[in-house]
C-alpha positions as CSV (number, residue, x, y, z in Angstrom):
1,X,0.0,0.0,0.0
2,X,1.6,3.4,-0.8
3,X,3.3,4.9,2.1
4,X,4.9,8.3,0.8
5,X,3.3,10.5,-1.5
6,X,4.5,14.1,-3.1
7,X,2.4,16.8,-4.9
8,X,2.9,16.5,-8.4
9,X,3.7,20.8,-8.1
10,X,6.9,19.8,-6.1
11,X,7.7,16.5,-8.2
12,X,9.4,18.8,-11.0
13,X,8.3,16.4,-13.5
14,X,5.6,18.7,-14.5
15,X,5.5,21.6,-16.7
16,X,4.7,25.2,-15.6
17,X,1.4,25.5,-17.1
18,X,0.3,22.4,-15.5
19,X,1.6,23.4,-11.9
20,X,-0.4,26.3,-12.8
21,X,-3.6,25.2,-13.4
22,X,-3.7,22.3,-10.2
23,X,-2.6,25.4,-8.4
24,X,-5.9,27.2,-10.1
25,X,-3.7,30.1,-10.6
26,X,-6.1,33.1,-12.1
27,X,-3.9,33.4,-15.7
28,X,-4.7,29.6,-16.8
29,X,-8.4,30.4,-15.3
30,X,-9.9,31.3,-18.6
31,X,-8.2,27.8,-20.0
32,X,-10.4,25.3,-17.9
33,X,-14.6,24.9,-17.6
34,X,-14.8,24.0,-14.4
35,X,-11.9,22.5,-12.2
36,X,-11.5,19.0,-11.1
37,X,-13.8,18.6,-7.7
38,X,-16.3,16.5,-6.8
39,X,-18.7,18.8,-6.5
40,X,-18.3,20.4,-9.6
41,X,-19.5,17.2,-11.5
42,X,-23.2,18.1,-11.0
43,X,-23.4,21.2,-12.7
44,X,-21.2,19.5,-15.0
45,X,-23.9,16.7,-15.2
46,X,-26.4,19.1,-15.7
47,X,-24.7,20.5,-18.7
48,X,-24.0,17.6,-20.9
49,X,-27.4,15.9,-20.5
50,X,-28.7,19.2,-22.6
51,X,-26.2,19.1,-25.2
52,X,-26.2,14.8,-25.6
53,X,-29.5,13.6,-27.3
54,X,-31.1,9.9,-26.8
55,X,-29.9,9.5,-30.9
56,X,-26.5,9.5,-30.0
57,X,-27.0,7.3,-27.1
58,X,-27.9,4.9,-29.3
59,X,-26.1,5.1,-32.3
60,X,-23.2,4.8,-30.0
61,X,-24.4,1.7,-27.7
62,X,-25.0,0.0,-31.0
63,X,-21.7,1.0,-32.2
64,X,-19.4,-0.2,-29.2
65,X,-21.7,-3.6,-29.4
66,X,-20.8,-4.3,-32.9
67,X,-16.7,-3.1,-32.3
68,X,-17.1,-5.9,-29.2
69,X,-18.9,-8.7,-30.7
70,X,-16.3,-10.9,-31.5
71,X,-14.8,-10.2,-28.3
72,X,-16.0,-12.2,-24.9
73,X,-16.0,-9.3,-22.8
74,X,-17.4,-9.3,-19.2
75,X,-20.7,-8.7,-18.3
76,X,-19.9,-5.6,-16.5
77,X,-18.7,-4.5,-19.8
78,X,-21.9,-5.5,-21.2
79,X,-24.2,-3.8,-18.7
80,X,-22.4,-1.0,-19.0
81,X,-22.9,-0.4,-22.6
82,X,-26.3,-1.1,-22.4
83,X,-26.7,1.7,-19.5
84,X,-25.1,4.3,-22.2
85,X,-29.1,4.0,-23.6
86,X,-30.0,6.0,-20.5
87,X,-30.2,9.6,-20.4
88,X,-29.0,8.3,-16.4
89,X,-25.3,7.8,-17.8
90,X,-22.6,9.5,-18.1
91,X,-18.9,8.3,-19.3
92,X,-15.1,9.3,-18.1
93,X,-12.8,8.8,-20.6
94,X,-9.2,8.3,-20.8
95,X,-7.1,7.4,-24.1
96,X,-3.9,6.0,-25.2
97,X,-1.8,5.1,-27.9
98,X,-1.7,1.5,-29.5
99,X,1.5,0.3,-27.8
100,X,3.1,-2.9,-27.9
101,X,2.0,-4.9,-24.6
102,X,0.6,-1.2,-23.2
103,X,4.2,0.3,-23.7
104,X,5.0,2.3,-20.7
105,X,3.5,1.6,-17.6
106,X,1.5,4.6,-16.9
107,X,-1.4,3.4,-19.6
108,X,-2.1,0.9,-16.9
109,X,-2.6,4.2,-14.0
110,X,-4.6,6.2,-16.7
111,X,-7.3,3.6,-16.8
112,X,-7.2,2.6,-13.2
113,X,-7.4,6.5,-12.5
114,X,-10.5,6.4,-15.0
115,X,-12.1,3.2,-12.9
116,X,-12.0,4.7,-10.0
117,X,-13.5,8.2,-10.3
118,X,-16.2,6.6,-11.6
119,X,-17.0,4.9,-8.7
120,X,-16.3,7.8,-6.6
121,X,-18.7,9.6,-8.3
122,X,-21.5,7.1,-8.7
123,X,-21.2,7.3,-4.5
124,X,-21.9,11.1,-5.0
125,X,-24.5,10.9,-7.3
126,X,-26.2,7.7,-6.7
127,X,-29.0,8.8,-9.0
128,X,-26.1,8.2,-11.8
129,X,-24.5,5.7,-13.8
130,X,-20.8,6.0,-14.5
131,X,-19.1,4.0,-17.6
132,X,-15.3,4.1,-17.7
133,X,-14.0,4.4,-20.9
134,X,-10.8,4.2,-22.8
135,X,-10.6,5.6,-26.3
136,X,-7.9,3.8,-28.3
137,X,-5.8,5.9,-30.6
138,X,-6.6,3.7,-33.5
139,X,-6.2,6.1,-36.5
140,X,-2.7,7.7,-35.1
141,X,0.4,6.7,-38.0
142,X,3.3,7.4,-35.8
143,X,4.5,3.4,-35.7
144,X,7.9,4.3,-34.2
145,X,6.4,5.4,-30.6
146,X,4.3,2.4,-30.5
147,X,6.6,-0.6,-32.0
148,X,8.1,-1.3,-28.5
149,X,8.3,-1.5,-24.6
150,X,10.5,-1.9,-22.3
151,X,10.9,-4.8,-19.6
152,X,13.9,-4.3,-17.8
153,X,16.3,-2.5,-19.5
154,X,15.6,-4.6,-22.9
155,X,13.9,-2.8,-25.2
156,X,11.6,-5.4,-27.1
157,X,10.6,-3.8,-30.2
158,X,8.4,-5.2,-33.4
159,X,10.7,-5.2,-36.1
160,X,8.1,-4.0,-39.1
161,X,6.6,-1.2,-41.8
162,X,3.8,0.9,-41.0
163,X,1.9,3.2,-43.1
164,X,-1.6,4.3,-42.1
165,X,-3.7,4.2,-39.4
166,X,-2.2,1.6,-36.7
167,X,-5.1,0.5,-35.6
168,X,-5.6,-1.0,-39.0
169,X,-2.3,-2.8,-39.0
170,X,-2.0,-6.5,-39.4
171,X,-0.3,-8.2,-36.3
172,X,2.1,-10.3,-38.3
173,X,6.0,-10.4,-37.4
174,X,5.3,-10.4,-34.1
175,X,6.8,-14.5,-33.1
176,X,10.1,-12.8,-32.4
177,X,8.9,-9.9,-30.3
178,X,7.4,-12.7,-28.1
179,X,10.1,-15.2,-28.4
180,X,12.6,-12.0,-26.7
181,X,9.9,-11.4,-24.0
182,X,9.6,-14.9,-22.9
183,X,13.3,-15.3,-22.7
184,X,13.5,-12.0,-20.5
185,X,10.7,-13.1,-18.2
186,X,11.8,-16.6,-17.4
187,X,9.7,-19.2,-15.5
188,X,7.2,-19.4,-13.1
189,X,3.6,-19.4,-12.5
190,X,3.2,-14.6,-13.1
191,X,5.7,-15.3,-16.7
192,X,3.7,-17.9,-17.6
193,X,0.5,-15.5,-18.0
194,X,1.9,-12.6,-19.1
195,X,3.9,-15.0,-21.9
196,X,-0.1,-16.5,-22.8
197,X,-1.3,-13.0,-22.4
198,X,1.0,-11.7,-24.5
199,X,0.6,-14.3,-27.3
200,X,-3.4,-14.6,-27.0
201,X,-3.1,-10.9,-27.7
202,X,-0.5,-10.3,-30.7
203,X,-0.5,-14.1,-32.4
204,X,-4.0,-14.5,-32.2
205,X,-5.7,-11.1,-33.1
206,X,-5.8,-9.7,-36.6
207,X,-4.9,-6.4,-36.1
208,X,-3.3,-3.9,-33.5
209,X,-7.0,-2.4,-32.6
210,X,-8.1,-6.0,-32.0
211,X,-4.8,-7.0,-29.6
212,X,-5.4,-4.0,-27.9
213,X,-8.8,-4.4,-27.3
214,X,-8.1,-7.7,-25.9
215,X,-5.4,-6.9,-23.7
216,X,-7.1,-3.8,-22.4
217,X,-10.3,-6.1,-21.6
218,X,-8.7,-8.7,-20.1
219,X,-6.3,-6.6,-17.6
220,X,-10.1,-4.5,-16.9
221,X,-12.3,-7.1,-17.4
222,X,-13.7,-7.1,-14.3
223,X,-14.2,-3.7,-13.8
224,X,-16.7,-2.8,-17.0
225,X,-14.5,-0.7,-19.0
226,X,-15.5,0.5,-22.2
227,X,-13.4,-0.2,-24.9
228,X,-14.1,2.4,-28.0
229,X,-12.2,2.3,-31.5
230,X,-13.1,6.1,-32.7
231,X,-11.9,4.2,-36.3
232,X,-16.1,3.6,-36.5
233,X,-18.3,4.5,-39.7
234,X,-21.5,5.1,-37.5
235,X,-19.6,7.2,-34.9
236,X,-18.1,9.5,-37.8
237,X,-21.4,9.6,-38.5
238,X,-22.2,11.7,-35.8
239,X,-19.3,14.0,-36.1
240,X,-19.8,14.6,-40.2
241,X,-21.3,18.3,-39.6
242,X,-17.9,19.2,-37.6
243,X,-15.7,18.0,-40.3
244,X,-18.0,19.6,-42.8
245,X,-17.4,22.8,-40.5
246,X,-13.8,22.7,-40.1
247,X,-13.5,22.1,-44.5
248,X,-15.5,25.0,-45.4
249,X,-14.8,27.2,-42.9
250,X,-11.5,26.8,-40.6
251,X,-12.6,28.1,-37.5
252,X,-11.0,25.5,-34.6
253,X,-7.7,26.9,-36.5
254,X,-8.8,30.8,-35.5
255,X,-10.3,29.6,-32.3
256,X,-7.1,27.4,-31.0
257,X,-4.7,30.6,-32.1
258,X,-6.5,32.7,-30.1
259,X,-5.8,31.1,-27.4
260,X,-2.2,30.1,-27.9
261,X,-1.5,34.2,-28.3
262,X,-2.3,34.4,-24.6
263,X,-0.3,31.7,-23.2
264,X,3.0,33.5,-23.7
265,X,4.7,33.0,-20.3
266,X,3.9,29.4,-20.9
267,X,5.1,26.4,-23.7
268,X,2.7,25.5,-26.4
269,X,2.1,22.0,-26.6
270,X,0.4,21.9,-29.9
271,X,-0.6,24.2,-33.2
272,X,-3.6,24.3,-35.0
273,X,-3.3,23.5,-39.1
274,X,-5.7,25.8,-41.2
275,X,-7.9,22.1,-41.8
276,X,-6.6,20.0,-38.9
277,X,-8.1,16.9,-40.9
278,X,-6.6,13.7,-42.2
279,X,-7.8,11.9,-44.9
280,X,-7.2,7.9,-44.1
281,X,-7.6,4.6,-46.0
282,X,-5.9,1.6,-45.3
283,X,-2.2,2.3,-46.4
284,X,-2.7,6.1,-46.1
285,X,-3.2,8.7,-43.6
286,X,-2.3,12.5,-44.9
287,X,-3.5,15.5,-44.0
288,X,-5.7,17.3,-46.4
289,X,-4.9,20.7,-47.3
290,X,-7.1,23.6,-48.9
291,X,-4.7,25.9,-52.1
292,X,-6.3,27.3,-54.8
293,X,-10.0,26.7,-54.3
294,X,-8.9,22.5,-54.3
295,X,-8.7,19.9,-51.6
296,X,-6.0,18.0,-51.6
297,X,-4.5,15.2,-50.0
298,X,-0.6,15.5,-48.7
299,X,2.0,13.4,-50.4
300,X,-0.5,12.2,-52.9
301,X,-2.6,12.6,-56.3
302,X,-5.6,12.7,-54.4
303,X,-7.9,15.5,-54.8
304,X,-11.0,17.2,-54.6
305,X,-13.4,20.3,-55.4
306,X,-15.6,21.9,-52.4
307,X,-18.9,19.8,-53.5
308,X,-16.9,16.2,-54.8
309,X,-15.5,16.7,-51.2
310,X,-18.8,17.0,-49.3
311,X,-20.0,14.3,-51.5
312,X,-16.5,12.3,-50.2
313,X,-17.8,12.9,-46.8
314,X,-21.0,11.9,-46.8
315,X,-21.0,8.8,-48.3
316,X,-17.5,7.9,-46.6
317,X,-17.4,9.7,-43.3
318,X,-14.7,7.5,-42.2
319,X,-12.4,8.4,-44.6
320,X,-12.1,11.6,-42.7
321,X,-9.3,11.3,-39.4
322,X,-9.2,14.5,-36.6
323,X,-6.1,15.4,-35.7
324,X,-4.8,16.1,-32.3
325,X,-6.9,19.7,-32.2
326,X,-10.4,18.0,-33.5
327,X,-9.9,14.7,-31.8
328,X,-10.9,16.0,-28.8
329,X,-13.9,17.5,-29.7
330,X,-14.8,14.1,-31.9
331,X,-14.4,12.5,-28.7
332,X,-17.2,14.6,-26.8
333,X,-19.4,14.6,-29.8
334,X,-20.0,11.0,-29.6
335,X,-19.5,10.5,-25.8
336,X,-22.1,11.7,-22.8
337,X,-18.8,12.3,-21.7
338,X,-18.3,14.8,-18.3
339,X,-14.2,14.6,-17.9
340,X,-11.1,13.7,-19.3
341,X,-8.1,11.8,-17.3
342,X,-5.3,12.4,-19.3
343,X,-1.2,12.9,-18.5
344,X,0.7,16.6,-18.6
345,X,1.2,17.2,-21.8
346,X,-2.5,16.1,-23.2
347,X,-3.8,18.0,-20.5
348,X,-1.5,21.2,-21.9
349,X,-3.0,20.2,-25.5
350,X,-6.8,20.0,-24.0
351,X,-5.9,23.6,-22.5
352,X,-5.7,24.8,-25.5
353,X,-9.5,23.6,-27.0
354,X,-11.5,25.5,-24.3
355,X,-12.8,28.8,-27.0
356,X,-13.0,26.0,-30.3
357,X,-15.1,23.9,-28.2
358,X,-17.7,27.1,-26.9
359,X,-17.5,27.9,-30.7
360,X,-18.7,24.4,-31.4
361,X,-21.2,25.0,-28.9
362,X,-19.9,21.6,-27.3
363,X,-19.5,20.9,-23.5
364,X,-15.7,21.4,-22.4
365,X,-15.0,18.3,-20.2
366,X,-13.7,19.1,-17.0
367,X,-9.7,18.0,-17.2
368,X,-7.9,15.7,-15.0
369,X,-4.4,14.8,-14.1
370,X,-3.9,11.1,-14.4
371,X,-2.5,9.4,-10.9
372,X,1.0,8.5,-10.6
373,X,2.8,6.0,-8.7
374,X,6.5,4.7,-8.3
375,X,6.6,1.1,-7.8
376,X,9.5,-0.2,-5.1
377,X,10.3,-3.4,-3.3
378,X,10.3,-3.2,0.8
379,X,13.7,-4.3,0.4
380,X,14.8,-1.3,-1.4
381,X,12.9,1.4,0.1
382,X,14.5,-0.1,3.5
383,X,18.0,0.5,1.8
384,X,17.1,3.9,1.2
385,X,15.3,4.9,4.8
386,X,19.0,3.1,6.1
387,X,21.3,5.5,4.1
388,X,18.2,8.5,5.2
389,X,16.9,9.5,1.9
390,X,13.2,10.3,2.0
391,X,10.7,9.1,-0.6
392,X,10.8,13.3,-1.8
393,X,14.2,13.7,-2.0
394,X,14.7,10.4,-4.3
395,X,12.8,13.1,-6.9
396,X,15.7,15.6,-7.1
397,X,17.9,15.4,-9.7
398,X,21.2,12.6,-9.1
399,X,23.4,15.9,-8.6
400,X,20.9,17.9,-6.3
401,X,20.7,14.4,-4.2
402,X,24.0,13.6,-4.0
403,X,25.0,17.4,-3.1
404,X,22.5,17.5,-0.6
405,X,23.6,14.0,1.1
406,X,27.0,14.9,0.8
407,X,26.5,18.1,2.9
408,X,24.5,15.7,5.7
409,X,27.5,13.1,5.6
410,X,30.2,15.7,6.2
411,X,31.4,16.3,9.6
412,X,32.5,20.2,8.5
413,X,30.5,22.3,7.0
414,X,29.9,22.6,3.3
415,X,27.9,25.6,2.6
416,X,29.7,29.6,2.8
417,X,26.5,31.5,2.5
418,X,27.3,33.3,6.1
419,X,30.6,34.1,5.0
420,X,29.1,35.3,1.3
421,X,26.7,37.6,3.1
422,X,29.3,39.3,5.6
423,X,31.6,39.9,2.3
424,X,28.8,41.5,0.5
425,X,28.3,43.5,3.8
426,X,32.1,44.9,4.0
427,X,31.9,45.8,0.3
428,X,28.7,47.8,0.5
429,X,30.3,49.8,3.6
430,X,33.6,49.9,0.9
431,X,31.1,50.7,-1.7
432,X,29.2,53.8,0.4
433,X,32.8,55.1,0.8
434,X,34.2,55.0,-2.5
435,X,30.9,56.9,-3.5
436,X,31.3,59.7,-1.8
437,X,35.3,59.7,-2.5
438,X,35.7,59.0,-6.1
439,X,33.1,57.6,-7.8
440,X,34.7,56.4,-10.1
441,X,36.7,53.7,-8.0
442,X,33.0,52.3,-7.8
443,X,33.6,50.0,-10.6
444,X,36.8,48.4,-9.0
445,X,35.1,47.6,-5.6
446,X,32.2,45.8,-7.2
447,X,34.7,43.9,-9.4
448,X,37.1,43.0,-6.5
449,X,33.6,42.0,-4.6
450,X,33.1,39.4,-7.7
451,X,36.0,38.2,-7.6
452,X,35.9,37.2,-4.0
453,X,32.6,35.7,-4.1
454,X,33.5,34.0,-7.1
455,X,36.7,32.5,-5.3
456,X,34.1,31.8,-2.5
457,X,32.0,29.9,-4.5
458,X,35.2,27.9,-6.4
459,X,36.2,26.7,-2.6
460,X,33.1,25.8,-1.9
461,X,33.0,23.5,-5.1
462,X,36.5,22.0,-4.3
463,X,35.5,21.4,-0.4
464,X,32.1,19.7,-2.1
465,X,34.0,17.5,-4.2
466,X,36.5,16.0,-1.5
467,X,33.7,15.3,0.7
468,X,32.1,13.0,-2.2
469,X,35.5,11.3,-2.7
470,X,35.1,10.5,1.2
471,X,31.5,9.1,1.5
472,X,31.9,7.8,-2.2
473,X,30.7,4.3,-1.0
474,X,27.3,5.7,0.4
475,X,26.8,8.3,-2.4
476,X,27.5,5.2,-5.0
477,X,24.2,3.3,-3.3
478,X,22.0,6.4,-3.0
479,X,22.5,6.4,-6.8
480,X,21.8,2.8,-7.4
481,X,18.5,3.0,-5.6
482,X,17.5,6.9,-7.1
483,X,18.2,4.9,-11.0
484,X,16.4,2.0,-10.1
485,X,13.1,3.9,-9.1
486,X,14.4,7.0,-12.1
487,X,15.7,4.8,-14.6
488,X,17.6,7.6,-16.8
489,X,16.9,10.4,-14.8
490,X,12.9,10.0,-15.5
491,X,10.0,8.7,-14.2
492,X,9.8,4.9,-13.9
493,X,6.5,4.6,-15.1
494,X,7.2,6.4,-18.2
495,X,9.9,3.2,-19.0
496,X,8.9,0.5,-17.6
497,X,6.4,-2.1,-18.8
498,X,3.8,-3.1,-16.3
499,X,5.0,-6.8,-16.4
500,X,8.1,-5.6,-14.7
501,X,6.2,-5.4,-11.5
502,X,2.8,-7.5,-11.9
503,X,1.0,-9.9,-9.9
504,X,-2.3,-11.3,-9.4
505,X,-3.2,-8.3,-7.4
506,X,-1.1,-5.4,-9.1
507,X,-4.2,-4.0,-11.1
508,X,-6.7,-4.0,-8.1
509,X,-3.6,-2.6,-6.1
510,X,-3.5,0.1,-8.6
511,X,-7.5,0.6,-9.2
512,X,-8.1,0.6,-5.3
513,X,-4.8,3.5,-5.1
514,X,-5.8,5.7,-7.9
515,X,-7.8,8.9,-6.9
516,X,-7.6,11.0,-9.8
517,X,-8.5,14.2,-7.8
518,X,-5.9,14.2,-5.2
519,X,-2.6,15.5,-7.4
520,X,0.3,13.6,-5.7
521,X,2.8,10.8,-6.9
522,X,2.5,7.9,-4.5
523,X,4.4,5.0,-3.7
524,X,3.7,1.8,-3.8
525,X,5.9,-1.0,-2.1
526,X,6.1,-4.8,-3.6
């Protein structure tokens, strides 16, 4: 059970605009609906069920039944689905990319995050249903970020070509990728599930949409999650008037700028195209681009006038992909959806959306910071309580740590801040003199004050770095245990597979952790 938390603000693993906005700091106000709080969801409920119509509900029940009808999916799962009829229900969503065995483990946190904010809030509003959902980046084309994970420090990657939509892509190639995993894993009774979970998952599914659908569903199975492949005729369907909007008259790209022209203090995470469509088919995904009164599609002979492209659209409404700055708002089209439990930076992207979604006249979901956890063995954690390092200070950086330790190891003291301060003292009294003596001797004193301080600060150093030769033993281990838990200087669950550390009770242990709207990294001991 997690023992040690910190606040994501003082993790440093988190950019400003997102300290910002958990810190509800009035210049990112204007960027958010409402903010993450319990008791925000009911006006939030309120909201939605005016803007989401009983059509909808059921074009997208029928939808998600069709996607999961050759899957055997639970029958929370299928209770679920059937309560998105109800004008009752209400969905949190969550997405991710396709990634090969879930990639990184924090895929894992985003849906258990999503799992249990739903049950928080059904014990809130009881008069409620909540459906978790995850929303599978099916129609994404970058195949490099997918292609591999990490288990250990092996990096086992699927050796093939991608073009399109990934979703799409056949789940051949894939023995040796399995054959390297099961050789990592070894034996026992944990290796050999993950080794059948892995292979019912990427030698026995068609596609990369399928395996991930079945590995999602059978880590969640118990715990009715919603499995949606956006990649869906009927669903585009829904959001055909959008992409109609966004080819004839380009207004998420005016929208989304406004908005990025008043975030200057802070990083942008994504810009808006002037048509931030894709046109897709099954070996192609390219934007489409609007020049000289034709559409046409990117790195291809493909092309259209204004009516052959309407036309295009509504007879094939899933030949028509949003990108990162209409995804969004594709998502809460066909979703009763209230929030959105995503990681930093697709919570900077979402902060962007706010004034293209009010154009839209669409709800803005209210925007959540996935949970976060690092994962550590008792043994280890009692290593590092031995040689006094606290959970918090394991999230400094390796030289911050190690300075600070070395400090608290030495017997003398490593820090001339007293004797900086009394020399700036002597030279202001020196400085007040040559003032009213010759002021132009001014310019020597504050040099010769530099200088000192300067050869303060190169003692210092020198002192610092003896004392690290002479507790280099100690120093050595608080590394070892700071790269186990940061492998690389980052955050462990942005690495590491969640095989590295399952059981039979790691997703409950993570579900039954996971409170979405209390912003702190915890830890978890093995």
């Amino acid at each position: 059970m997690p023992t040690d938390c910190i606040s994501y603000q003082k993790s440093g693993y988190f950019s400003k605009l997102i300290v910002d906005y958990l810190d509800e700091k009035p210049e990112v106000q204007s960027l958010y609906h409402r903010f993450p709080r319990i008791e925000n969801f009911g006006p939030q409920i309120t909201e939605k069920a005016k803007n989401y119509t009983i059509e909808n509900r059921l074009i997208l029940a029928e939808a998600l039944k069709n996607q999961n009808s050759n899957f055997p999916f639970s029958q929370e799962t299928q209770t679920n689905i059937e309560l998105l009829k109800s004008d009752k229900t209400f969905t949190i969503t969550t997405g991710h990319q396709l990634n090969l065995f879930s990639g990184p483990a924090y895929f894992i946190y985003k849906i258990a995050s999503t799992i249990n904010l739903c049950k928080q809030l059904k014990q809130k509003y009881s008069d409620y249903n909540f459906v978790p959902i995850y929303w599978m980046a099916t129609e994404d084309h970058d195949f490099e970020e997918i292609n591999h994970f990490h288990f250990n420090d092996q990096k086992i990657k699927w050796g093939k070509e991608s073009f399109g939509p990934v979703g799409r892509l056949a789940t051949d190639g894939l023995d040796e990728a399995f054959e390297e995993f099961s050789k990592a894993i070894g034996v026992g009774e944990t290796a050999e599930y993950l080794k059948d979970l892995f292979k019912k998952t990427y030698l026995e599914q068609a596609n990369l949409a399928d395996a991930t659908r079945y590995l999602a569903n059978e880590l969640f199975k118990t715990e009715g999650l919603v499995i949606i492949d956006g990649d869906d005729k009927n669903l585009k369907s829904l959001f055909a008037p959008y992409v109609q909007d966004e080819l004839l008259h380009q207004n998420s790209f005016a929208a989304v700028s406004k908005t990025i022209a008043h975030l200057k203090e802070y990083a942008v995470q994504v810009n808006p195209r002037e048509i931030n469509l894709f046109y897709i088919e099954d070996n192609l995904r390219e934007r489409i681009i609007f020049e000289n009164n034709i559409y046409k599609v990117n790195n291809s002979e493909i092309e259209f006038s204004e009516t052959e492209i309407l036309n295009e659209l509504k007879n094939y409404p899933e030949k028509f992909s949003p990108n990162v700055i209409l995804r969004p708002l594709y998502q809460e089209v066909i979703l009763p959806n209230l929030a959105y439990i995503g990681g930093g930076g697709e919570i900077a992207y979402w902060l962007e959306l706010k004034n293209n979604f009010e154009t839209q006249k669409v709800t803005f979901p209210i925007l959540i910071l996935r949970n976060s956890f690092v994962i550590a063995t008792d043994k280890l954690m009692t290593k590092s309580a031995n040689l006094g390092v606290s959970f918090e200070e394991l999230f400094l950086s390796n030289q911050e740590l190690i300075n600070k330790k070395t400090k608290e190891l030495s017997n003398i003291k490593i820090d001339f801040s007293e004797q900086k301060d009394t020399l700036r003292k002597q030279f202001s009294e020196l400085l007040k003199i040559a003032e009213q003596t010759d002021k132009s001797f001014t310019g020597a004193v504050k040099a010769q004050e530099a200088k000192q301080i300067k050869g303060l600060d190169n003692l210092e150093k020198r002192l610092l770095k003896a004392e690290k030769r002479i507790h280099f033993e100690k120093l050595k281990r608080i590394t070892e245990i700071q790269n186990q838990l940061f492998p690389n200087g980052s955050l462990q669950e942005r690495k590491s597979n969640f095989s590295v550390f399952y059981s039979q009770t790691f997703i409950k242990e993570i579900i039954s952790h996971s409170d979405p709207l209390h912003t702190s990294f915890k830890l978890i001991k093995i």
